[in-house]
Structure formats: structure tokens, C-alpha cells
N, CA, C and O of each residue as an XYZ file, in Angstrom:
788
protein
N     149.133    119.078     57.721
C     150.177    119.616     58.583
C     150.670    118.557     59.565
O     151.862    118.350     59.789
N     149.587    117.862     60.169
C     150.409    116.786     61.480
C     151.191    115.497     60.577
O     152.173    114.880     60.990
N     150.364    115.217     58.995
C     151.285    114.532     58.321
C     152.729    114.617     58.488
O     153.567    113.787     58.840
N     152.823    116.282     58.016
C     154.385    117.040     57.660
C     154.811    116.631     58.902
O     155.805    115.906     58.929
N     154.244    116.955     60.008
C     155.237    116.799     61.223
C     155.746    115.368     61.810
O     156.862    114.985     62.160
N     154.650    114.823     61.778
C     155.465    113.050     61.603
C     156.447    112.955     60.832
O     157.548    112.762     61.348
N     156.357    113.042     59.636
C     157.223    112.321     58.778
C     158.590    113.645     58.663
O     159.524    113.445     57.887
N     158.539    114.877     59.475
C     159.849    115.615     59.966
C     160.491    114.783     60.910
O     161.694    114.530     60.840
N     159.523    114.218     62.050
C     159.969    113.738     63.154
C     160.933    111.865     62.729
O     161.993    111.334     63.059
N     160.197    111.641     62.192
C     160.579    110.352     61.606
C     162.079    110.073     61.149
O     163.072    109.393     61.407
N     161.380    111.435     59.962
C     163.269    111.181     59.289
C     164.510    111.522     59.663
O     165.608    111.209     59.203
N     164.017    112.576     61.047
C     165.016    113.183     62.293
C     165.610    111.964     63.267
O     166.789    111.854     63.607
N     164.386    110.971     63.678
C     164.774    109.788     64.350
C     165.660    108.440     63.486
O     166.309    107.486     63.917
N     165.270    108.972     61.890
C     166.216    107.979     60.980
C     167.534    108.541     61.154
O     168.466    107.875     61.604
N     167.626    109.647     60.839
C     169.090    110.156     60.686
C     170.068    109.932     62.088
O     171.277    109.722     61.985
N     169.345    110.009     63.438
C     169.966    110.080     64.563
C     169.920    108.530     65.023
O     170.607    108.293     66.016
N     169.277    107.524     64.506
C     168.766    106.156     65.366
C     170.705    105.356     65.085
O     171.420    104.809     65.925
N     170.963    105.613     63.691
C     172.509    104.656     63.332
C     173.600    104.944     64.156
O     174.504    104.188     64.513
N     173.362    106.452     64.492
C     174.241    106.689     65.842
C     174.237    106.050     67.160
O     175.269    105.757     67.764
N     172.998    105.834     67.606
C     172.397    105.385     68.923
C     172.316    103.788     68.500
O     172.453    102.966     69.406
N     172.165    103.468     67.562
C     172.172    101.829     67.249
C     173.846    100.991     67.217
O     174.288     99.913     67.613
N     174.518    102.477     66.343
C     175.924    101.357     66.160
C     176.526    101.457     68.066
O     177.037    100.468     68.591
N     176.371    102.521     68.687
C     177.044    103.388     69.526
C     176.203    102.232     71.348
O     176.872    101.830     72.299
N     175.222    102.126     71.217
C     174.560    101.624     72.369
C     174.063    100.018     71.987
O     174.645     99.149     72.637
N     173.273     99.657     71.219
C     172.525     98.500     70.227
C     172.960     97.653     69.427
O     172.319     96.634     69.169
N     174.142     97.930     68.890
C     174.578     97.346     67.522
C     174.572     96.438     67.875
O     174.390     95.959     66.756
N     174.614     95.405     68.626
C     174.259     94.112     69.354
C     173.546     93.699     70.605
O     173.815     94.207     71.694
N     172.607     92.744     70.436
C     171.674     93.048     71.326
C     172.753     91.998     72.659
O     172.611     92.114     73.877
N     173.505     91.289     72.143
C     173.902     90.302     73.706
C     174.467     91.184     73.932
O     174.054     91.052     75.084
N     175.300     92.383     74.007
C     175.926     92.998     74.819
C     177.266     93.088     74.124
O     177.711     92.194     73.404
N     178.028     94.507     74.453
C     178.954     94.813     73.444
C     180.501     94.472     74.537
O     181.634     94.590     74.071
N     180.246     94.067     75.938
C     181.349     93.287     76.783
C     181.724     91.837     76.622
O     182.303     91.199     77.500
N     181.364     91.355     75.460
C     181.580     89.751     74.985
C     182.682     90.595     73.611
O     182.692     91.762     73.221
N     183.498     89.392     73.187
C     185.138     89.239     72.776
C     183.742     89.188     71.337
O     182.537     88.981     71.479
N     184.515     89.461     70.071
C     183.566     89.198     68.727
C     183.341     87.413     68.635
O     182.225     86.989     68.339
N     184.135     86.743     68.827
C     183.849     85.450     69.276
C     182.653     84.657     70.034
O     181.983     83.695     69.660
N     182.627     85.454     71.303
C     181.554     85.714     72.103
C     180.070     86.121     71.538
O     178.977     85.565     71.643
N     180.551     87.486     70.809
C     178.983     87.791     70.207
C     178.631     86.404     69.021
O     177.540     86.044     68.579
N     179.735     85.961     68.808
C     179.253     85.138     66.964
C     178.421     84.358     67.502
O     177.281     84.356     67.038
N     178.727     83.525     68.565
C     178.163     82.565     69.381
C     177.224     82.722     69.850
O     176.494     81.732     69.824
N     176.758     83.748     70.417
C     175.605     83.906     70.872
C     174.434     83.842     70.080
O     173.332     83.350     70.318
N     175.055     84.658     68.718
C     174.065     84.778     67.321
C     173.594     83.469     66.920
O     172.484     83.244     66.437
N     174.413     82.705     67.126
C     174.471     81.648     66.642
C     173.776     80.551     67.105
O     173.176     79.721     66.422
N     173.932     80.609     68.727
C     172.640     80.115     69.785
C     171.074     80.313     69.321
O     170.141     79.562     69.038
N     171.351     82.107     69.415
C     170.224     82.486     69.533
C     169.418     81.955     68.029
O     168.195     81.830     67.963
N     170.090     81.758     67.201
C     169.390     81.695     65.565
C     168.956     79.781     65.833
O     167.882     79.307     65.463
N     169.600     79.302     66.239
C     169.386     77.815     66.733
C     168.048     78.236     67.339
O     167.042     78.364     66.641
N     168.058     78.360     68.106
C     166.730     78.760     69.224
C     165.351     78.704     68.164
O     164.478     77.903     67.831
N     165.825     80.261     67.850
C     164.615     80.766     66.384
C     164.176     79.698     65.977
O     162.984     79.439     66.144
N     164.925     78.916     65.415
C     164.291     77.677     63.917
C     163.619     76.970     65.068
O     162.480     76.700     64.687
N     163.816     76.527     66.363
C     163.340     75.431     67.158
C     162.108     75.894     67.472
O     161.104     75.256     67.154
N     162.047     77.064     68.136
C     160.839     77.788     68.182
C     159.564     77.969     66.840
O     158.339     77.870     66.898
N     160.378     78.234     65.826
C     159.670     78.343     64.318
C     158.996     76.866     64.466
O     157.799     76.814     64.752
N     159.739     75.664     64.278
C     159.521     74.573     64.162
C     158.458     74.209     64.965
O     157.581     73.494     64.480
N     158.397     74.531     65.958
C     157.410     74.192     67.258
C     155.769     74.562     66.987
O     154.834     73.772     67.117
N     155.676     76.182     66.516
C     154.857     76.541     65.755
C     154.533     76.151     64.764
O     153.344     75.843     64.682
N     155.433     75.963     63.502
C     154.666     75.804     62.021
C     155.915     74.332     61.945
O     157.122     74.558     62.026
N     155.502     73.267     61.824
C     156.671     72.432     61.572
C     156.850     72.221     60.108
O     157.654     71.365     59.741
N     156.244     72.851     59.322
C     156.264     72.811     57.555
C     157.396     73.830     57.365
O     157.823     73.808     56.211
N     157.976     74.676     58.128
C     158.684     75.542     58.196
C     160.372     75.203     57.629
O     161.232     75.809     56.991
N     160.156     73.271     58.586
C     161.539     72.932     58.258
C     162.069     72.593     56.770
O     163.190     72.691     56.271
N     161.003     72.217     56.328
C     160.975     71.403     54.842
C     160.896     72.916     53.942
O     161.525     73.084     52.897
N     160.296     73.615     54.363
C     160.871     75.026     53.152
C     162.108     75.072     53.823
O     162.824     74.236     53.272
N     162.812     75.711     54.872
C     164.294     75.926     55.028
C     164.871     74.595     54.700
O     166.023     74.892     54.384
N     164.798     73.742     54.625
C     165.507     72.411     54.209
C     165.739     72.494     52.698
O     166.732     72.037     52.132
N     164.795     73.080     52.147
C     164.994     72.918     50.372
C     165.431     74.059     49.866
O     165.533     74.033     48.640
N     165.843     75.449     50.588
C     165.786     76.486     50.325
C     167.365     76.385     50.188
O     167.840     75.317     50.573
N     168.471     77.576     49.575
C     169.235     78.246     48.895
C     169.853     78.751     50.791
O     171.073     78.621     50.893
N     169.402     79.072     51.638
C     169.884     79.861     52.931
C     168.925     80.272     53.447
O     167.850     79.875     52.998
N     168.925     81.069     54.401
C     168.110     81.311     55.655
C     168.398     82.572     56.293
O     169.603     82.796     56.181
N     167.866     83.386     56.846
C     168.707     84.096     58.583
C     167.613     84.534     59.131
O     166.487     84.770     58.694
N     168.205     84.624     60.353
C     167.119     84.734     61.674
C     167.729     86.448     62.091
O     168.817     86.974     61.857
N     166.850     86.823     62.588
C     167.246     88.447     63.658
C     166.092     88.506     64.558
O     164.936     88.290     64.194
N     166.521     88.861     65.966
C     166.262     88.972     66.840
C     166.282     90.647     67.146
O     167.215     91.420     67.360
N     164.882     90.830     67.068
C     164.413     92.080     67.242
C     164.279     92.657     68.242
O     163.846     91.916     69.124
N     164.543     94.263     68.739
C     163.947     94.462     69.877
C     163.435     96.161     69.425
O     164.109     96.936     68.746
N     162.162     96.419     69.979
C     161.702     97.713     69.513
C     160.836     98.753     70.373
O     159.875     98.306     70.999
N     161.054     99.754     70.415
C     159.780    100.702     71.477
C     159.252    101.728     70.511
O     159.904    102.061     69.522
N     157.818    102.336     70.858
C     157.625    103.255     70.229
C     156.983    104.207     71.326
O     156.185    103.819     72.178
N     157.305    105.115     71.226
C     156.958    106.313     72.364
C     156.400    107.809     71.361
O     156.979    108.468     70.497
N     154.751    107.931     72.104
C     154.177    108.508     70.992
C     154.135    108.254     69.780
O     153.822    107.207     69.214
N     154.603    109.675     69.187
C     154.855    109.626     67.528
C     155.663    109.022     66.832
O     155.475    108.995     65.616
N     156.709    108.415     67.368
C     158.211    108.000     66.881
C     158.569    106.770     67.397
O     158.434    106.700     68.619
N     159.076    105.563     66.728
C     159.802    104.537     67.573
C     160.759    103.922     66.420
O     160.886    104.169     65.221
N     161.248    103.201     67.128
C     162.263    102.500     66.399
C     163.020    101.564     66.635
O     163.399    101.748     67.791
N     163.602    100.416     66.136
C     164.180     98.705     66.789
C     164.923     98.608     66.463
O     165.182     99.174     65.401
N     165.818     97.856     67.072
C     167.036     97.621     66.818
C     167.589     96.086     67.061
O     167.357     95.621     68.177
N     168.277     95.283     66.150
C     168.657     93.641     66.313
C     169.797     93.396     65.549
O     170.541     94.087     64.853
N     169.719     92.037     65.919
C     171.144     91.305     65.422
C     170.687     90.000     64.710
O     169.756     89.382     65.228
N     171.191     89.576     63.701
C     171.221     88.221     63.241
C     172.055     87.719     62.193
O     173.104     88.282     61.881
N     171.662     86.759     61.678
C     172.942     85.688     60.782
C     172.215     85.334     59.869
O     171.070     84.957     60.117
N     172.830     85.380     58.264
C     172.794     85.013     57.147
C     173.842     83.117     57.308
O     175.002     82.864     57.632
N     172.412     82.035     56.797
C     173.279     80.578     56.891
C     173.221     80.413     55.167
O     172.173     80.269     54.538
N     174.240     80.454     54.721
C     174.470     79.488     53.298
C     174.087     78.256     52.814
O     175.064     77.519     52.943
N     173.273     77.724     52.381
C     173.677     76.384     52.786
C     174.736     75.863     51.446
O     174.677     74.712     51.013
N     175.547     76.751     50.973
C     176.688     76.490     49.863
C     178.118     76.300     50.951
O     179.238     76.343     50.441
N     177.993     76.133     52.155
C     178.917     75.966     53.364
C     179.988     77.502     53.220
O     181.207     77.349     53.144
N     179.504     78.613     53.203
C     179.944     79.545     53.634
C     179.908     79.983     54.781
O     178.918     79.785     55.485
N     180.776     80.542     55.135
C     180.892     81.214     56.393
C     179.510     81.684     57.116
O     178.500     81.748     56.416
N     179.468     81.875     57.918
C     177.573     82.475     58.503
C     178.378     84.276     58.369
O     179.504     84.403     58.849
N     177.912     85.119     57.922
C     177.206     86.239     57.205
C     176.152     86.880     58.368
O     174.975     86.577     58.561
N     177.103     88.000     59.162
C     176.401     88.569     60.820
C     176.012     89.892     60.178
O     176.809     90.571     59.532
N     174.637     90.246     60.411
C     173.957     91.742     59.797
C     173.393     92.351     61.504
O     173.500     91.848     62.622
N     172.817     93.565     61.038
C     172.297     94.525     62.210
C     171.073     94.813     61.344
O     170.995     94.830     60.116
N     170.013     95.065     62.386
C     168.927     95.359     61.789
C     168.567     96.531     62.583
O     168.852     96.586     63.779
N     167.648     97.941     61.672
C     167.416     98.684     62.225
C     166.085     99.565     61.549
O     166.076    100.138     60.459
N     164.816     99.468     62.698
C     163.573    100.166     62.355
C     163.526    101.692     62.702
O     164.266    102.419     63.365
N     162.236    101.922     61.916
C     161.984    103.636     62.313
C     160.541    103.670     62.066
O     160.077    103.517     60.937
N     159.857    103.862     63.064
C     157.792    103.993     62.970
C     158.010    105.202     63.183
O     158.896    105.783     63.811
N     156.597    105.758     62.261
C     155.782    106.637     62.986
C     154.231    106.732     63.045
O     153.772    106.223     62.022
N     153.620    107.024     63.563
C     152.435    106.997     63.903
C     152.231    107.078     65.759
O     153.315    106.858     66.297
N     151.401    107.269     66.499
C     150.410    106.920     67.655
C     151.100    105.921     67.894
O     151.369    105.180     66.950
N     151.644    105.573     69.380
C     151.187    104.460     70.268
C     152.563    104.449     71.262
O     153.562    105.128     71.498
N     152.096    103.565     71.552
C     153.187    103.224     73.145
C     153.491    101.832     73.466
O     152.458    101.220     73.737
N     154.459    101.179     73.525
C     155.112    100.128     73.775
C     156.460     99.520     73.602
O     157.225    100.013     72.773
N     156.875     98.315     74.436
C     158.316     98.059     73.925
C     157.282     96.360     73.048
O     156.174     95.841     73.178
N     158.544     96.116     72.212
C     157.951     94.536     71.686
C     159.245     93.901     71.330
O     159.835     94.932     71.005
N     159.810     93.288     71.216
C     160.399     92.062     71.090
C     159.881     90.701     70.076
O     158.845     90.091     70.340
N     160.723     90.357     68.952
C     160.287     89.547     67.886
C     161.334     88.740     67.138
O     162.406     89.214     66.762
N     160.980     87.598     66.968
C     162.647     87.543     65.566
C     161.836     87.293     64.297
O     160.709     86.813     64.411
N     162.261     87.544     63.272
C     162.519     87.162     62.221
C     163.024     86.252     61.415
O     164.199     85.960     61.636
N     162.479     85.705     60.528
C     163.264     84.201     59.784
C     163.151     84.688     58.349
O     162.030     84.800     57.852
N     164.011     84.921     57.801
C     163.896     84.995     56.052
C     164.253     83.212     55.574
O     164.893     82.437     56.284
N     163.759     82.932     54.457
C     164.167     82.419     53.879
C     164.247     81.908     52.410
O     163.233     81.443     51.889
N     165.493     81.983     51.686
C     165.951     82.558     50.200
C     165.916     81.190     49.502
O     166.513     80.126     49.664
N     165.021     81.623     48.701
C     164.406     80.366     47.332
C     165.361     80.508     46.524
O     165.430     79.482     45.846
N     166.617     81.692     46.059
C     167.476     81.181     45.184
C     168.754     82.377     45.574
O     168.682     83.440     46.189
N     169.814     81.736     44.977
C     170.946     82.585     45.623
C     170.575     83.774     45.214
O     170.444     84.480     46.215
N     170.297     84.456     44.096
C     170.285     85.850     44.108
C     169.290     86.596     44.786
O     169.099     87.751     44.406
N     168.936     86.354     45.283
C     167.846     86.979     46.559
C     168.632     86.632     47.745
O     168.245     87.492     48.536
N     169.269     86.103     48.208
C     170.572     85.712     49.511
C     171.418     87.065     49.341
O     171.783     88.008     50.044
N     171.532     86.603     47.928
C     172.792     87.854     47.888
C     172.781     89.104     47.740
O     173.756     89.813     47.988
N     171.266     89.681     47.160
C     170.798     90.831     47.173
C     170.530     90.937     49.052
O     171.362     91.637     49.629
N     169.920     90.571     49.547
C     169.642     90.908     50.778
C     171.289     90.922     51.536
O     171.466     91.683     52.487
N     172.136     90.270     51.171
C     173.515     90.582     52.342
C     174.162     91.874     51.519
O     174.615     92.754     52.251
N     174.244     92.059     50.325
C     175.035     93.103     50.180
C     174.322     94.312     49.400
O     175.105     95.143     48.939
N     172.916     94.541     49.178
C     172.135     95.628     48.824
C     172.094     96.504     50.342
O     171.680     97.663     50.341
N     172.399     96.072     51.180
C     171.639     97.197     52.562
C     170.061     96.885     52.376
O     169.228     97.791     52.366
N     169.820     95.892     52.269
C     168.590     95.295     52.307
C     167.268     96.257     53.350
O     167.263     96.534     54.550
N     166.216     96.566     52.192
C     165.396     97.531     53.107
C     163.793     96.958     52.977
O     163.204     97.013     51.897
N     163.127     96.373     54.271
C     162.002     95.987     53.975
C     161.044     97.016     54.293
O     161.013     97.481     55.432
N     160.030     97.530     53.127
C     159.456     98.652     53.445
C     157.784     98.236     53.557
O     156.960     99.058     53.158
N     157.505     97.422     53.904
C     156.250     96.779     53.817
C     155.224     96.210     54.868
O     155.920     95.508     55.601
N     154.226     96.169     55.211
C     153.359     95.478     56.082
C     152.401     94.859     54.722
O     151.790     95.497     53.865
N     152.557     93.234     54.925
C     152.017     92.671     53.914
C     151.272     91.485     54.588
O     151.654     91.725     55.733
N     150.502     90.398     54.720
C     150.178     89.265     54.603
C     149.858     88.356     53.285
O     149.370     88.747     52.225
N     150.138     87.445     53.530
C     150.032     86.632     52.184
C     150.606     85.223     52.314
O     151.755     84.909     52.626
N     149.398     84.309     51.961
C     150.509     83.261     52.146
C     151.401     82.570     51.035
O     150.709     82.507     50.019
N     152.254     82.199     50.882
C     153.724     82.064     50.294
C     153.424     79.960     49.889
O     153.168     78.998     50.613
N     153.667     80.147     48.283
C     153.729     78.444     47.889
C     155.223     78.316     47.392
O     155.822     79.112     46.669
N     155.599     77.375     47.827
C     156.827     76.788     47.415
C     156.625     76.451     45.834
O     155.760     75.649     45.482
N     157.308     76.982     45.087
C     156.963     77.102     43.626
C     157.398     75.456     42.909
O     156.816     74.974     41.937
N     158.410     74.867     43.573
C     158.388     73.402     42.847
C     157.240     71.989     42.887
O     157.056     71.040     42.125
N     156.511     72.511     44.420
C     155.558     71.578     44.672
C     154.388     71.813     44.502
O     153.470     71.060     44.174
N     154.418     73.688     44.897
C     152.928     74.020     44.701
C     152.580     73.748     46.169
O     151.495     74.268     46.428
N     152.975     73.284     46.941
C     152.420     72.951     48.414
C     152.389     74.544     49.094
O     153.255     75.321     48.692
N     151.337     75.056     50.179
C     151.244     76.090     50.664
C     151.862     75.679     51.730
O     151.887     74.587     52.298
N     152.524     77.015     52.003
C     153.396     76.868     53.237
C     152.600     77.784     54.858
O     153.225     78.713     55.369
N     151.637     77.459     55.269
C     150.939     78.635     55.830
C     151.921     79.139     56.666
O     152.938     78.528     56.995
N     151.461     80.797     57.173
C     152.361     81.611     57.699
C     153.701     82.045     57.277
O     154.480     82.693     57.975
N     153.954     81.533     55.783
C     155.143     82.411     55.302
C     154.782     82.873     54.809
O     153.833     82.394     54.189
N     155.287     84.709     54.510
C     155.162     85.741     53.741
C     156.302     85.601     52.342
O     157.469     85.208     52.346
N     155.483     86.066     51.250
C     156.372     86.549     50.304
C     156.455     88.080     50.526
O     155.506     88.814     50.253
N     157.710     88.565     51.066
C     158.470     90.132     50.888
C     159.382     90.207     49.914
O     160.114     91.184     50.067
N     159.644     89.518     48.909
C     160.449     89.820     48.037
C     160.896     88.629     47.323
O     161.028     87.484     47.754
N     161.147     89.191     45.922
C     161.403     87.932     45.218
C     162.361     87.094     46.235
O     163.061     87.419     47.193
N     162.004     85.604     45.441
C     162.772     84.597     46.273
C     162.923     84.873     47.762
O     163.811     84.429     48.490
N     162.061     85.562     48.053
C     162.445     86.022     50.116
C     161.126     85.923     51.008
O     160.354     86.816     51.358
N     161.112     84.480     51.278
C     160.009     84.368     52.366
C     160.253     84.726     53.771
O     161.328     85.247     54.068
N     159.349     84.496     54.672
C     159.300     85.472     55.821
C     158.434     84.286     56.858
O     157.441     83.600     56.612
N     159.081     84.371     57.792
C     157.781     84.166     58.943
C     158.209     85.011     60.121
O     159.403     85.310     60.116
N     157.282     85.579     61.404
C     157.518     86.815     62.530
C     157.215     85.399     63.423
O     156.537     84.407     63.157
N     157.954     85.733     64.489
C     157.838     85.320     65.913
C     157.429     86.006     67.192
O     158.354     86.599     67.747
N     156.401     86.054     67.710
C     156.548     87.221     69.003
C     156.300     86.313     70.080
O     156.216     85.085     70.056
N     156.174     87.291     71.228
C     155.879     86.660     72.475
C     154.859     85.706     72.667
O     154.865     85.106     73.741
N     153.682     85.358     71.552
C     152.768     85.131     71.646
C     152.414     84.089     70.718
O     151.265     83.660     70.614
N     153.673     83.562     69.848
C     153.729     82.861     68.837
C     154.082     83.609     67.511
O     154.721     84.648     67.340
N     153.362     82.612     66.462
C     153.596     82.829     65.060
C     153.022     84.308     64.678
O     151.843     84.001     64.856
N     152.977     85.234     64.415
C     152.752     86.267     63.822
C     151.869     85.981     62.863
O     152.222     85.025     62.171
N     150.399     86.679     62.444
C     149.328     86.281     61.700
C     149.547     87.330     60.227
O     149.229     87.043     59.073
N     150.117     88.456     60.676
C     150.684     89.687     60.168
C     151.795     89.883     60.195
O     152.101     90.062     61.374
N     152.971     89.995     59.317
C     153.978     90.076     58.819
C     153.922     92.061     59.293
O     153.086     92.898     58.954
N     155.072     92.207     60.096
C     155.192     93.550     60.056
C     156.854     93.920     60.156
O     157.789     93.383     60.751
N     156.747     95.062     59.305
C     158.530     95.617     59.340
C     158.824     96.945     58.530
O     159.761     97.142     57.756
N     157.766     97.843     58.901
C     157.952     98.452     57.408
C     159.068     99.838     57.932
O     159.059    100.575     58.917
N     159.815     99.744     56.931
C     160.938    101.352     57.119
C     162.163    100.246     58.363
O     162.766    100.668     59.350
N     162.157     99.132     57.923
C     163.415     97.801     58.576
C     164.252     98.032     57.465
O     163.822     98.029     56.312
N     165.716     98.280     57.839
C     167.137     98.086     57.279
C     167.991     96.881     57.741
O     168.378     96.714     58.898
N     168.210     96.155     56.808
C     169.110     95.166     57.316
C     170.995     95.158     56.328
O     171.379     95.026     55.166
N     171.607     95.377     57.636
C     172.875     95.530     57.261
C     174.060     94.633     57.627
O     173.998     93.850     58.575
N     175.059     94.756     56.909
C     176.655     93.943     57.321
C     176.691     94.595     58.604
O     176.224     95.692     58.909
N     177.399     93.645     59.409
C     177.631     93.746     60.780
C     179.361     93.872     60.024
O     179.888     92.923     59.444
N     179.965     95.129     60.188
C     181.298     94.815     59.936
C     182.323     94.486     60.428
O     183.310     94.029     59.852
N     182.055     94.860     62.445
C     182.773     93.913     63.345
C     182.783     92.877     62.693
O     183.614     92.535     61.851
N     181.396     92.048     63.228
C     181.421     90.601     63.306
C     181.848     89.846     62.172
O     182.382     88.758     62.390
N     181.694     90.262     60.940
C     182.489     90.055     59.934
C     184.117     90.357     59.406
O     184.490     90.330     58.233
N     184.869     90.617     60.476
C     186.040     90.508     60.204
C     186.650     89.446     60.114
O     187.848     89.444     59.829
């Protein structure tokens, strides 16, 4: 029975969170910057990410260096009691010199607990069709996984990247560093269709 009622409560906070995400969240710098304004910021902020990544794992650069593209999102999340849920912004980079590719990201927990957390995210795509499944599937990561991730041409281990999906490695960032545990499960990542006009 308290199963049933979580997972009532859950899918009540899924259905209502896209309202409260596009409507309050849909960008975390703030929805009083020109779309120009927000690109830029994304764009800062995803700079930031890799420097930070780099700082932590510097093997990090040489997989995004050989890789197909990249994107970073900048997470932000609370969970209160039974229910929580996050909400972010980030950028899909090509490295085929396409345009940068602006998504929204959006969680839904349930279980016990209490807190706000703050995190970004780094994907990064071993071959275009995993780039391109993740920008235009509505990309959904449903998983809490660890594992560490080999670059398949060298065979070299890359520590702290996750494999979440074909061709789609992973590393988490928090307040506290590199993430030891890969977490995101019931994460949607979508076209930002402002920012993509």
C-alpha cells in the first residue's frame, strides 16, 4: 500500500512538475535576460563545467577531445519528504561545428528524505547516433548505475565516467567534487524551444 502511494504521489508530481518547470525554472539564470542573454550564460556556465571536470579528472579532456560532442547541464534539485524533483539547463556542443543545441532538464524522486542539492552533468557521445538520439528522442535517463567506462579504441580506462547508454558516457559534479555514484534516475532531457529559435 505505501508503495501504491508513492508512486500515486510521484506520477502526480510528474504530471504537474512541466508546468512549474517551463512556467518558473525552465532556466536556471533567470527568465529577465533577452534569449541572447540566456545562450550566454549557458555557454559560460558549460565552459566552467569542463574546467571544473578537468580540475578533478584531467583524463576527462582527452575522452571529450576524441569524442563525436559533449553537453553539460547544470542541475538544481529538492526533495521534501516523499516527493522531489530538479530542474536545469544545458547545451549540446557538436564538434561537426553545429550550432550549440540548448535542452531543459527535468527530475522526479520518490522515496524518504529532505534536501536541496545542486550538480552538473557532462555527457559525452562516442558516436553521432547517440548525440542525436539524446537531442531529439526526449532523452530519458532512468538509472542509478556505477561503472567505470573504457574508451573502446584504446582500451584505456577512463575512471569516473559512467556508461548510461550506448555511446553516452557520463561524469556528476557536486559541491564536493567528482561524484563516486552516477545518479539521475526518472531525469528527462529536452529541446529548449525558446533557446533554439
Amino acid at each position: 500500500m505505501r508503495v501504491q502511494i508513492i508512486q500515486v504521489l510521484a506520477c502526480g508530481l510528474l504530471a504537474l512538475f512541466p508546468l512549474s518547470s517551463s512556467a518558473q525554472f525552465s532556466n536556471i539564470f533567470g527568465t529577465d535576460k533577452t534569449v541572447s542573454e540566456q545562450r550566454q550564460e549557458i555557454l559560460k556556465k558549460s565552459d566552467d563545467t569542463l574546467k571544473a571536470l578537468y580540475q578533478v579528472q584531467p583524463k576527462a579532456k582527452e575522452l571529450i577531445d576524441r569524442s563525436v560532442g559533449y553537453a553539460t547541464f547544470s542541475n538544481f534539485g529538492m526533495k521534501i519528504l516523499i516527493a522531489g524533483g530538479g530542474t536545469g539547463s544545458g547545451v549540446v556542443i557538436a564538434k561537426d561545428g553545429a550550432k550549440p543545441i540548448y535542452m531543459n532538464m527535468a527530475e522526479v524522486q520518490a522515496g524518504l528524505g529532505l534536501g536541496i542539492k545542486s550538480f552538473q552533468n557532462i555527457f559525452v557521445f562516442q558516436t553521432k547516433d547517440a548525440l542525436n538520439d539524446f537531442v531529439n528522442s526526449g532523452w530519458t535517463f532512468g538509472g542509478q548505475v556505477t561503472a567505470a567506462a573504457k574508451y573502446e579504441k584504446s582500451g584505456d580506462a577512463y575512471q569516473d565516467a559512467t556508461v548510461v547508454a550506448p555511446g553516452v558516457l557520463m561524469y556528476q559534479l557536486t559541491d564536493s567534487g567528482l561524484a563516486a555514484e552516477i545518479t539521475g534516475k526518472g531525469t528527462k532531457y529536452y529541446k529548449n524551444t525558446d533557446l533554439n529559435k
